[in-house]
C-alpha positions as a printed Julia matrix, in Angstrom:
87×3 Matrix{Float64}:
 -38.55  -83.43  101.95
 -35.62  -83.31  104.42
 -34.53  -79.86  103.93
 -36.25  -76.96  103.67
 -35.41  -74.79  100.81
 -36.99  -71.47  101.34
 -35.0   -69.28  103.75
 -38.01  -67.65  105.34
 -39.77  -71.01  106.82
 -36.4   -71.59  108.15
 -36.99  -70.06  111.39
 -40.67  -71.0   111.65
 -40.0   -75.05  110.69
 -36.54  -75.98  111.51
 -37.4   -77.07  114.95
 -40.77  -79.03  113.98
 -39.36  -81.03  111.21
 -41.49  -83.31  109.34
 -41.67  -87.39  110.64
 -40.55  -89.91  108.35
 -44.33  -91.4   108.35
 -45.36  -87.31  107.15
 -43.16  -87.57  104.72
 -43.98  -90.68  102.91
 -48.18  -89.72  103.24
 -47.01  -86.15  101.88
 -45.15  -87.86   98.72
 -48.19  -90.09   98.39
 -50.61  -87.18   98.37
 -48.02  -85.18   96.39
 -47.98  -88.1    93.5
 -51.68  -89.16   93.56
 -52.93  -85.5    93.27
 -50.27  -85.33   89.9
 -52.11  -88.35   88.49
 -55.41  -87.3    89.12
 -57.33  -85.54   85.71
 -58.49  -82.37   86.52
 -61.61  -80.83   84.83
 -62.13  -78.82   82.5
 -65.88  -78.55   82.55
 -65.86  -77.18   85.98
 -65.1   -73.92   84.72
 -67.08  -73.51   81.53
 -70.14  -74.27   83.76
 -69.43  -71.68   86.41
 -69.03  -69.46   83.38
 -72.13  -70.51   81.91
 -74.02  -70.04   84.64
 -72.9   -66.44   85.49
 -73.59  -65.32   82.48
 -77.22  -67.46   82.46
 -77.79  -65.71   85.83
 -76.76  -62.53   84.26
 -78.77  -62.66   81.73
 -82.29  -63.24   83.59
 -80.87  -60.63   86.14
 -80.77  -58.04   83.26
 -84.14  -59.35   81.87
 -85.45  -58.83   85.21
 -84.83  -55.22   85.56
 -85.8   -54.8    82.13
 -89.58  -56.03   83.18
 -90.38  -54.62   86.41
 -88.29  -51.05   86.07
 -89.5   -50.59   82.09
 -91.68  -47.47   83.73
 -89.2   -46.0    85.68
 -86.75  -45.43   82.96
 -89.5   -43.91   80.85
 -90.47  -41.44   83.67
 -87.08  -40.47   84.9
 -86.0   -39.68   81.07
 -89.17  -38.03   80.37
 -88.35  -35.74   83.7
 -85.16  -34.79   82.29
 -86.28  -33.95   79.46
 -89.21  -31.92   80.88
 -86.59  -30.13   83.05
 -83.83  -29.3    79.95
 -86.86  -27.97   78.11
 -87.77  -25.4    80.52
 -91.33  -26.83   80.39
 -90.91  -28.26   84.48
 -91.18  -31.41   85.82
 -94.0   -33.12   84.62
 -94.65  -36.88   85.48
């Protein structure tokens, strides 16, 4: 904590070196965050939920746009058939 060690903060921090009192709240940060337990949940639930969200986002679409799959296809088809577009 007395030094810096990376050569590119050098100019930015070598006149604004840290207090004594910074220092000794830093290391206390610095050691309670290393004994603190992170998580693991946190991230299986943000998974879960995307792909809950996903899911009723899909099942959704698949509800209200059912017809508009069905006519756009059916267009197509009318089209590459040479029979025109017929709705």
């Amino acid at each position: 904590m007395q030094t810096l060690f990376f050569r590119v903060m050098t100019p930015i921090y070598n006149a604004h070196l840290l207090a004594p009192e910074e220092q000794a709240d830093l290391m206390a940060f610095l050691e309670h965050a290393e004994t603190k337990s992170s998580s693991r949940w946190n991230t299986q639930i943000i998974l879960l939920a995307a792909l809950v969200l996903g899911g009723v986002f899909v099942l959704l679409t698949a509800i209200f746009w059912k017809d508009r799959v069905r006519s756009v296809r059916r267009a197509l088809v009318y089209k590459a058939t040479g029979q025109g577009a017929r709705f």
